[in-house]
C-alpha positions, 0 to 999 in steps of 0.5 A, spaced: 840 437 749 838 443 753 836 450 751 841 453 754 847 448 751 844 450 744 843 457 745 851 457 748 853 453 741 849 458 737 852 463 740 859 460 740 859 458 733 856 466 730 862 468 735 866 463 730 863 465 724 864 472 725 872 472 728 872 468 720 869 474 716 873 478 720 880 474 718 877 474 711 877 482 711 884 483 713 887 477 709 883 480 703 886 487 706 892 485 706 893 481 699 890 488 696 896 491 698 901 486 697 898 487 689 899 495 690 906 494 693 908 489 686 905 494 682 908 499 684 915 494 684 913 493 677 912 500 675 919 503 678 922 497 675 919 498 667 920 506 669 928 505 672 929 500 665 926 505 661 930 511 663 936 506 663 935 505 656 934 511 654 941 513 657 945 508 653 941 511 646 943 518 648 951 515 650 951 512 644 948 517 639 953 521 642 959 516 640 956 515 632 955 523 633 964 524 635 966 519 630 961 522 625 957 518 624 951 523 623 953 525 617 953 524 609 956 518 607 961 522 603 963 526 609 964 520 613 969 517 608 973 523 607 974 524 615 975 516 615 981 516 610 984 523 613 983 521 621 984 514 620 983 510 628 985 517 631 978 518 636 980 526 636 982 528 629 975 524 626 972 529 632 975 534 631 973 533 623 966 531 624 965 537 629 968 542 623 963 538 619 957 539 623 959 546 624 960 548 616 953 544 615 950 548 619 951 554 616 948 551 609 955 550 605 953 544 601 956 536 603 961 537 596 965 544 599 966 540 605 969 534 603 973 538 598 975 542 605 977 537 608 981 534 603 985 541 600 987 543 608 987 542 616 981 545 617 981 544 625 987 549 625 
């Protein structure tokens, strides 16, 4: 074979060679930020779910919070016999509860509050 034929091959196959590494960094390039932009994805997800999550314990905490449910047990049983199902009356005894608790009056006074009188009149 000819010089000039080798040389033209050689010069054809380093030209190839290089086109390949070239693709090779971009195809790298490109699958590095394909990884950040799924890490990222994943991220905002976890981030999103958490904060989902923790606005469901917030709502709830609320709701054990308007049925009583913070309170001593003995405190909870009296607004349940007084209240019954009625969602506002338990509220309302709970709130007073809380309220009176609070101030330092002692679970017994409460309950025996509840018990003589209306107290959210």
């Amino acid at each position: 074979m000819p010089a000039a034929v080798l040389q033209s091959l050689l010069a054809a196959t380093t030209q190839q060679a290089d086109a390949t590494q070239a693709l090779a960094a971009a195809l790298s390039r490109q699958a590095e930020a394909d990884l950040a932009r799924v890490t990222l994805d994943r991220e905002r997800l976890q981030w999103e779910q958490g904060r989902e999550k923790a606005a469901a314990e917030a709502v709830e905490r609320e709701h054990e919070r308007s049925r009583g449910e913070d309170l001593p047990d003995l405190v909870q049983q009296t607004i349940s016999k007084f209240a019954g199902e009625d969602p506002m009356l338990r509220s309302q005894l709970a709130s007073y509860a809380r309220t009176r608790a609070a101030r330092g009056i002692p679970e017994q006074q409460i309950v025996k509050e509840i018990t003589m009188g209306d107290p959210t009149r």
